[in-house]
C-alpha positions as CSV (number, residue, x, y, z in Angstrom):
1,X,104.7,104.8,90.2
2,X,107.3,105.1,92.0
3,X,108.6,108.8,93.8
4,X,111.4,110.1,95.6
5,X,110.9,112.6,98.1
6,X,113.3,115.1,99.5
7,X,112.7,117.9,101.7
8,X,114.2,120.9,103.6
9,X,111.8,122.3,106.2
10,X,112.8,125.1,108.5
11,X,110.6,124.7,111.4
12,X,110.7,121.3,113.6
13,X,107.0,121.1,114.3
14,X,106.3,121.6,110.6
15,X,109.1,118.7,109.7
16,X,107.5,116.4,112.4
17,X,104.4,116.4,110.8
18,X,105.6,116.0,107.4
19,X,107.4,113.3,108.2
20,X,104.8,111.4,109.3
21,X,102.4,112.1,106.7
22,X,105.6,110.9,104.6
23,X,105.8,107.5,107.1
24,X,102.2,106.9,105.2
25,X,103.3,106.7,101.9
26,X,106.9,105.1,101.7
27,X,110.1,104.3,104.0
28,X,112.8,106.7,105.4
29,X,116.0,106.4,103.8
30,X,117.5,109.0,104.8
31,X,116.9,112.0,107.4
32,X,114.9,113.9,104.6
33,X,114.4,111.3,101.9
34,X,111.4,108.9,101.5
35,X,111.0,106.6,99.0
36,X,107.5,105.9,97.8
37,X,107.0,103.0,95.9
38,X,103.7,102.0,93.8
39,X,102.2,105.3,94.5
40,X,99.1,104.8,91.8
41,X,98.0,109.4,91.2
42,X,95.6,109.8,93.3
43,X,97.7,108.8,96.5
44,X,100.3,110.4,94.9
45,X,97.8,113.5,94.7
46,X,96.6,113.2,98.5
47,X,100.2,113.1,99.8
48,X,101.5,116.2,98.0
49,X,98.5,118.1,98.9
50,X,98.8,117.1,102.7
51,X,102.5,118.2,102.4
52,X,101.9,121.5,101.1
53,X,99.1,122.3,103.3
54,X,101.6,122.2,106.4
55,X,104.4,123.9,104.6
56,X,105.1,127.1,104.2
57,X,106.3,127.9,100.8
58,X,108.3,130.6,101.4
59,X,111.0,129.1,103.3
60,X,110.1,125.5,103.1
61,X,111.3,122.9,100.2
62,X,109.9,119.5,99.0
63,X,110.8,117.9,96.0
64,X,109.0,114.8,94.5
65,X,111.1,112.7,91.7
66,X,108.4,110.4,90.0
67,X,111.2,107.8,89.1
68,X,110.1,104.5,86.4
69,X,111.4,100.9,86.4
70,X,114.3,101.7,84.1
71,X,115.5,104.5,86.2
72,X,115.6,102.3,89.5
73,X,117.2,100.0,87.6
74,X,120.0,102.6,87.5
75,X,119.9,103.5,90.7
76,X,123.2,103.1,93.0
77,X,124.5,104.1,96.4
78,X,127.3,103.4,98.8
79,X,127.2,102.4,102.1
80,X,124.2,101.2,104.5
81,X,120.6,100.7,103.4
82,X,119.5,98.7,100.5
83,X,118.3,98.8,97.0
84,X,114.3,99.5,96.3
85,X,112.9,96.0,95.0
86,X,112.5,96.6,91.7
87,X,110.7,93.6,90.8
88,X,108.2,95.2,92.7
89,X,107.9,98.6,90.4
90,X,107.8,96.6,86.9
91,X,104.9,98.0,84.9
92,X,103.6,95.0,82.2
């Protein structure tokens, strides 16, 4: 599967360390946005526990868009920076 991954952490030692159990997982898109393609649930699993082990909930914010072939499909954007693959995401 295939998940988006925002985030809005306060603390810059906290971010740091998110981001690079993020860098794991998927690619950087933008400054708080991963993209993790072919996530299968288990590593799906791993990575949001990892996340939310080094966050704190009470200030911090990570949101995880599970997002399927038809959806990417859809996708669009402007400017730099390219489209996922989506060959690459079609379940058969």
């Amino acid at each position: 599967m295939f998940f988006l991954v925002s985030f809005d952490i306060v603390e810059d030692p906290v971010r740091a360390k998110v981001v690079r159990v993020l860098k794991e997982y998927g690619v950087r898109v933008q400054k708080s946005v991963f993209e993790c393609s072919s996530l299968n649930e288990g590593q799906y699993l791993r990575m949001k526990t990892r996340i939310e082990d080094l966050i704190d909930a009470g200030v911090d914010s990570v949101r995880y868009y599970a997002l399927c072939g038809t959806c990417l499909g859809k996708m669009e954007f402007t400017g730099i920076g390219k489209a996922p693959d989506e060959e690459v995401y079609r379940v058969v």
